[in-house]
MARTORTI-397026 format. One record per residue (C-alpha): residue number from 1; x negated, y negated, z negated. Coordinates in steps of 0.05 Angstrom, whole numbers, plus 32768, in hexadecimal, padded with zeros to 4 digits. Example, Ala and Ser with C-alpha at 12.3 -4.5 7.8 and 13.67 -1.06 7.14 Angstrom:
REM MARTORTI-397026
@n: 1 east: 7F0A north: 805A up: 7F64
@n: 2 east: 7EEF north: 8015 up: 7F71
//
This chain:
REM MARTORTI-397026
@n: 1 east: 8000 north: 8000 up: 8000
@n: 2 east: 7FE2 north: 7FB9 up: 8016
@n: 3 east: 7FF5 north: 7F77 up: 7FF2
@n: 4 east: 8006 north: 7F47 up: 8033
@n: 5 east: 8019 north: 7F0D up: 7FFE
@n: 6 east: 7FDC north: 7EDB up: 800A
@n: 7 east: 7FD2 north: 7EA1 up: 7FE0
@n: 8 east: 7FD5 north: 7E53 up: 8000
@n: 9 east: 7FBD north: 7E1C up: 7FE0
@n: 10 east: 7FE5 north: 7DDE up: 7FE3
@n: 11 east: 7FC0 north: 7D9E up: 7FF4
@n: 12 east: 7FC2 north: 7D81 up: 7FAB
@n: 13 east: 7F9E north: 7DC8 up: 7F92
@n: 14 east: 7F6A north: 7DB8 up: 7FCF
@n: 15 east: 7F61 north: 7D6F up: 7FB9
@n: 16 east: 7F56 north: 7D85 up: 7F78
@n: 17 east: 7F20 north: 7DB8 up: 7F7A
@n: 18 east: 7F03 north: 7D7A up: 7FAC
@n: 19 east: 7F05 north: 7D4F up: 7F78
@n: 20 east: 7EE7 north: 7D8B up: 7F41
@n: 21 east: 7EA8 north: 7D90 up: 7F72
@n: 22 east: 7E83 north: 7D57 up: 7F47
@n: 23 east: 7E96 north: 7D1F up: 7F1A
@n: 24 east: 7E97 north: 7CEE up: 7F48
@n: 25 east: 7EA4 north: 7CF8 up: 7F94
@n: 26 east: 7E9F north: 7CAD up: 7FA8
@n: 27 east: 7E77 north: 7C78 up: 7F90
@n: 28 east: 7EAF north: 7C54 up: 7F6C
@n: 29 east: 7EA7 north: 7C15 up: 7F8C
@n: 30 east: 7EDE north: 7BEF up: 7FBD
@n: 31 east: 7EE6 north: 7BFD up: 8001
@n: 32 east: 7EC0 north: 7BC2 up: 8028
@n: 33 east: 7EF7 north: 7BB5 up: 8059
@n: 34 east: 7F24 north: 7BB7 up: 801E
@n: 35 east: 7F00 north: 7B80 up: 7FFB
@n: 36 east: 7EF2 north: 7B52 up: 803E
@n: 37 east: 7F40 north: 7B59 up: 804E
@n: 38 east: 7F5D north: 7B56 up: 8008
@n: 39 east: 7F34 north: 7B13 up: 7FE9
@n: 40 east: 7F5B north: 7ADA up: 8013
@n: 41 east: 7FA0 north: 7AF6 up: 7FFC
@n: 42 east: 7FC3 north: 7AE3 up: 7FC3
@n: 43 east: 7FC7 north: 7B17 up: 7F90
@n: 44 east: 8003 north: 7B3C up: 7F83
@n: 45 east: 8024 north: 7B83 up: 7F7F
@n: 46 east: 7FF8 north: 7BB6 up: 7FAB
@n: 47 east: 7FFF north: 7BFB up: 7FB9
@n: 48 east: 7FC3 north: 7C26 up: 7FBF
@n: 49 east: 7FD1 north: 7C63 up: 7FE9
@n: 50 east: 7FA6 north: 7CA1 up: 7FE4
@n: 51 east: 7F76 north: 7C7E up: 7FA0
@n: 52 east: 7F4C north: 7CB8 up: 7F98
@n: 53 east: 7F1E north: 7CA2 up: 7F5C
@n: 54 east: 7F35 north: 7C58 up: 7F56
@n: 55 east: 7F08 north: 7C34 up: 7F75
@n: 56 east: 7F33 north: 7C06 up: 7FA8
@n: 57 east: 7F6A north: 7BFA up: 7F75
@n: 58 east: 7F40 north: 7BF0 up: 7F31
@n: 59 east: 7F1E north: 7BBD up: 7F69
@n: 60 east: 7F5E north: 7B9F up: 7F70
@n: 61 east: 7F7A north: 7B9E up: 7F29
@n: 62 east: 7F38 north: 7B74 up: 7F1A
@n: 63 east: 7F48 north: 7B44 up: 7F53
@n: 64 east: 7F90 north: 7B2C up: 7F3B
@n: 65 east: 7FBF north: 7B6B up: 7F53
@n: 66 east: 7FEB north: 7B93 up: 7F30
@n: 67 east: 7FDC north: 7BDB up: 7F52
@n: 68 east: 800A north: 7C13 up: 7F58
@n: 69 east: 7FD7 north: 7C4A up: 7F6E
@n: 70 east: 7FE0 north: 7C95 up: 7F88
@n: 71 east: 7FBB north: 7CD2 up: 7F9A
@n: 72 east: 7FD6 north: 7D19 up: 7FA4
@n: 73 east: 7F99 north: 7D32 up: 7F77
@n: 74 east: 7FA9 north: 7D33 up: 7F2C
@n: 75 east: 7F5A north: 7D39 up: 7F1C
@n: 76 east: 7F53 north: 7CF3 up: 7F49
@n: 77 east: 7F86 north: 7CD5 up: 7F21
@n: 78 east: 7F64 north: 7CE7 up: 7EDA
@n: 79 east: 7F25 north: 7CD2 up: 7EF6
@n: 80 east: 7F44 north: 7C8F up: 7F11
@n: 81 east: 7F6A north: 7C7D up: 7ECF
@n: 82 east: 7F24 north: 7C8B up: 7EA9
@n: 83 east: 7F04 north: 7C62 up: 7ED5
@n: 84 east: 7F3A north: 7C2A up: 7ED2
@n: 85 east: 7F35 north: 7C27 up: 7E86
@n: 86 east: 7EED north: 7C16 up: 7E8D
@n: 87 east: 7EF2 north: 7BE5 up: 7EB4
@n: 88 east: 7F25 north: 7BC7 up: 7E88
@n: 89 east: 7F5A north: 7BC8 up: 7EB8
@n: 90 east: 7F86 north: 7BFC up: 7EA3
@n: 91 east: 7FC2 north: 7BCE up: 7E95
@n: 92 east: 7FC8 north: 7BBA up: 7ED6
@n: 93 east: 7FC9 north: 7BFA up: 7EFE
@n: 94 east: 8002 north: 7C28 up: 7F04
@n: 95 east: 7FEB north: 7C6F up: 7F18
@n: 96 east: 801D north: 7C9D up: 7F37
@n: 97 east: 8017 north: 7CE2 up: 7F53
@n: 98 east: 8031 north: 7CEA up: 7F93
@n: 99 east: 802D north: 7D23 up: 7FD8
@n: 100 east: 803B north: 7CE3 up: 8000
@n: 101 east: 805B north: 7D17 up: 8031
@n: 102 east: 808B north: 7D1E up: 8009
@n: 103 east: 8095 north: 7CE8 up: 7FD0
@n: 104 east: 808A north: 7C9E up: 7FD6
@n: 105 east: 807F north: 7C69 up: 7FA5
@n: 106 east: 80C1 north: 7C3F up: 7F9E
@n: 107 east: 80C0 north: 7BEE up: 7FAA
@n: 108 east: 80A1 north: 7BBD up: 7FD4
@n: 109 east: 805A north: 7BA9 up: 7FDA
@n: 110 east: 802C north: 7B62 up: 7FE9
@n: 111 east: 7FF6 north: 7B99 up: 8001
@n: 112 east: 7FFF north: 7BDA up: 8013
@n: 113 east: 7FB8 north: 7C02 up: 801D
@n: 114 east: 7FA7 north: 7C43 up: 803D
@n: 115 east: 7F67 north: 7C49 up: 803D
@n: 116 east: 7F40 north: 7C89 up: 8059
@n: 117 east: 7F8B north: 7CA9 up: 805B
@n: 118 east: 7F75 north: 7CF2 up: 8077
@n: 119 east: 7F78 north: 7D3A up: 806A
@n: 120 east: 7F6A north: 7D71 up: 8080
@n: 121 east: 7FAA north: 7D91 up: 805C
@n: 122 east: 7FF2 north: 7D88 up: 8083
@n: 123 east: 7FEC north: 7D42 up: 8081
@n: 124 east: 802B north: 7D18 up: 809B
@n: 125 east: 7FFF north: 7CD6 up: 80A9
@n: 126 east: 8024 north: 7CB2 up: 80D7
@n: 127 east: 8067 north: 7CB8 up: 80B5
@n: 128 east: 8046 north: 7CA4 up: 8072
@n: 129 east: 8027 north: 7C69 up: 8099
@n: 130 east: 8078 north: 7C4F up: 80B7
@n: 131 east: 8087 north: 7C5E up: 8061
@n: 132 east: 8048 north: 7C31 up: 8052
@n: 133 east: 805F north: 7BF9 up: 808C
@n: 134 east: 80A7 north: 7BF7 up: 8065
@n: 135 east: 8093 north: 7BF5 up: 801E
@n: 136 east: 806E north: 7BAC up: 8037
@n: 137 east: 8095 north: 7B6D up: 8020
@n: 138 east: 80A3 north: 7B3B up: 8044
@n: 139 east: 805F north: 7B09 up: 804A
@n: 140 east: 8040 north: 7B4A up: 8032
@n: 141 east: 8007 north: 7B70 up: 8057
@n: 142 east: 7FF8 north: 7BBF up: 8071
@n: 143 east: 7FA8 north: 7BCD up: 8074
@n: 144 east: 7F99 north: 7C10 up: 8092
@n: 145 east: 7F56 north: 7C24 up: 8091
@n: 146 east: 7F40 north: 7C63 up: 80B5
@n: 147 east: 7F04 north: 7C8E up: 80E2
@n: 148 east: 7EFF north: 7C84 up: 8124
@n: 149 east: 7ED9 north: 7CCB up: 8121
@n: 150 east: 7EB0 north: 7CFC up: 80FC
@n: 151 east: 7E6C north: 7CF0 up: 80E6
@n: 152 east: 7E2C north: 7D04 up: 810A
@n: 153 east: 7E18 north: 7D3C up: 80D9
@n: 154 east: 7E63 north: 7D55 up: 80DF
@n: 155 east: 7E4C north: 7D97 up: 8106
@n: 156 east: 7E8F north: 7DBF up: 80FC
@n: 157 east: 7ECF north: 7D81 up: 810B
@n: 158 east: 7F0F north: 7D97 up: 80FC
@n: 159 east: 7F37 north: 7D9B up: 812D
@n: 160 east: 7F78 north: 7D9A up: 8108
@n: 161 east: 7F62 north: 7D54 up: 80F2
@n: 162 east: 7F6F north: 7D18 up: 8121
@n: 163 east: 7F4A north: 7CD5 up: 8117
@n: 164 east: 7F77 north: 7CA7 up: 8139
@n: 165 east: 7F5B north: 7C5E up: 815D
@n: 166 east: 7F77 north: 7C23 up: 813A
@n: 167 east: 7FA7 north: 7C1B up: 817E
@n: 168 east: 7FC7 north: 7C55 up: 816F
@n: 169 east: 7FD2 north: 7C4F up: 8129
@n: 170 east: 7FEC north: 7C09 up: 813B
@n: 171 east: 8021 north: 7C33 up: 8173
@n: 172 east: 8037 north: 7C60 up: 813A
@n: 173 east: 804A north: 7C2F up: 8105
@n: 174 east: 8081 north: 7C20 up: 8135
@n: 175 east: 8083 north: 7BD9 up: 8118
@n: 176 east: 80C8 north: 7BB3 up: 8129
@n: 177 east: 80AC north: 7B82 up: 815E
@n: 178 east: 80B2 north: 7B33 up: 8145
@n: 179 east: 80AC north: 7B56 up: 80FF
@n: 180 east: 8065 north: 7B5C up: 80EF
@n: 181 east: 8022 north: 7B35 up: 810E
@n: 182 east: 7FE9 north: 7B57 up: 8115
@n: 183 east: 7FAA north: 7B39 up: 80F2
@n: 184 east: 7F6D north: 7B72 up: 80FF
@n: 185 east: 7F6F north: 7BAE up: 8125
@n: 186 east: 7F29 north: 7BBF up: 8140
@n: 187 east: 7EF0 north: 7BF6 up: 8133
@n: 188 east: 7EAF north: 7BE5 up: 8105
@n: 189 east: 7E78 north: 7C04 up: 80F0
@n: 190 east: 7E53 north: 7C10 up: 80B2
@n: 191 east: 7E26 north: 7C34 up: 8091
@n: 192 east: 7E24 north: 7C7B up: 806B
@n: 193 east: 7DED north: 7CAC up: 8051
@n: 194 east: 7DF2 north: 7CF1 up: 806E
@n: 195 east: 7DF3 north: 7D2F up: 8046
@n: 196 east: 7DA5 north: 7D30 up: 803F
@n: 197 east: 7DAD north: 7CE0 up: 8023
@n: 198 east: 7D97 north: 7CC6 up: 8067
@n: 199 east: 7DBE north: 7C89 up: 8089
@n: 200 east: 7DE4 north: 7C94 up: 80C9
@n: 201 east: 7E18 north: 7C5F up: 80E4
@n: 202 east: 7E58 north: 7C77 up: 80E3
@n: 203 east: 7E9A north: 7C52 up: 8105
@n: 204 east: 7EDF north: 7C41 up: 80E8
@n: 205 east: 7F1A north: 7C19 up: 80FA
@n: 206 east: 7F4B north: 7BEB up: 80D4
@n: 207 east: 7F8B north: 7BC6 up: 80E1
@n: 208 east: 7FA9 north: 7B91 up: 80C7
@n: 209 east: 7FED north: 7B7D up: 80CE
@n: 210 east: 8019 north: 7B4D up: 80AA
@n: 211 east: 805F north: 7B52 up: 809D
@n: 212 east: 8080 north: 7B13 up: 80AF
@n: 213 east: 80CA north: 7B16 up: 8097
//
């Protein structure tokens, strides 16, 4: 008798062990297209999609915002909080567990931010993106920051994953035309050691829009 039942892990168990790998997983400092986009706005009430360790929105939280923040990975979320507390800006962040596939934080947003917003898991992007684009109030801004590909010492891509150009994650927003303005959508480049601690240039994208009523 063989035992066909096989065992699946969902993609919060597989961001989870991610995050178990080591203590920290990213350097716990703001995203730099973050910071250059965010500092002319006015602070307000921002929504941090996919946090991971905290970084973006304990950034924000120390810039003026009050910062609901989510991550599918309950180990991310921990981490995030500890690191929030530290920084003495615990108060001001709301940290909420979410499978963005599925659940969505409720209200609107000044700034909505999905930053590095991929999987590998069964990852609904461009419907959580069209969720992101309506949670924006009015006067309120969407930042979408993404790769444009994989990195040079990426030998094995996956090929389930697609790393969409900044035109087409501008197409799939499906933005109500006369609604929304765009502000920044191009490709940039920047720097980032390779496993062996060596720096390669690798290149993202962003976009900007704004939504206007």
């Amino acid at each position: 008798m063989t035992d066909d039942t096989t065992t699946t892990r969902t993609d919060a168990e597989m961001w989870d062990d991610r995050y178990r790998e080591s203590t920290r997983i990213w350097s716990g400092e703001p995203n730099t297209v973050l910071v250059r986009e965010v500092e002319g706005l006015e602070p307000g009430r921002a929504l941090d999609l996919g946090c991971g360790e905290g970084g973006d929105a304990v950034w924000l939280a120390r810039s003026g915002w009050r910062v609901t923040a989510t991550d599918i990975s309950r180990v991310a979320l921990e981490r995030a909080a500890s690191h929030a507390a530290e920084a003495g800006a615990a108060d001001r962040i709301d940290w909420q567990w979410h499978d963005l596939g599925a659940s969505f934080p409720k209200g609107e947003y000044d700034l909505v931010s999905a930053a590095f917003l991929h999987s590998m898991g069964d990852l609904p992007r461009e419907r959580i993106l069209r969720r992101a684009a309506s949670a924006v109030a009015p006067g309120g801004v969407l930042l979408v920051v993404g790769h444009a590909g994989f990195p040079t010492w990426e030998r094995n891509p996956h090929p389930e994953v697609h790393l969409p150009t900044v035109h087409e994650v501008l197409a799939s927003l499906e933005l109500p035309e006369g609604e929304w303005e765009v502000l920044r959508g191009e490709e940039y480049e920047r720097i980032q050691n390779d496993p062996e601690g060596n720096p390669t240039t690798r290149t993202d994208n962003v976009l900007k829009v704004r939504r206007l009523r």
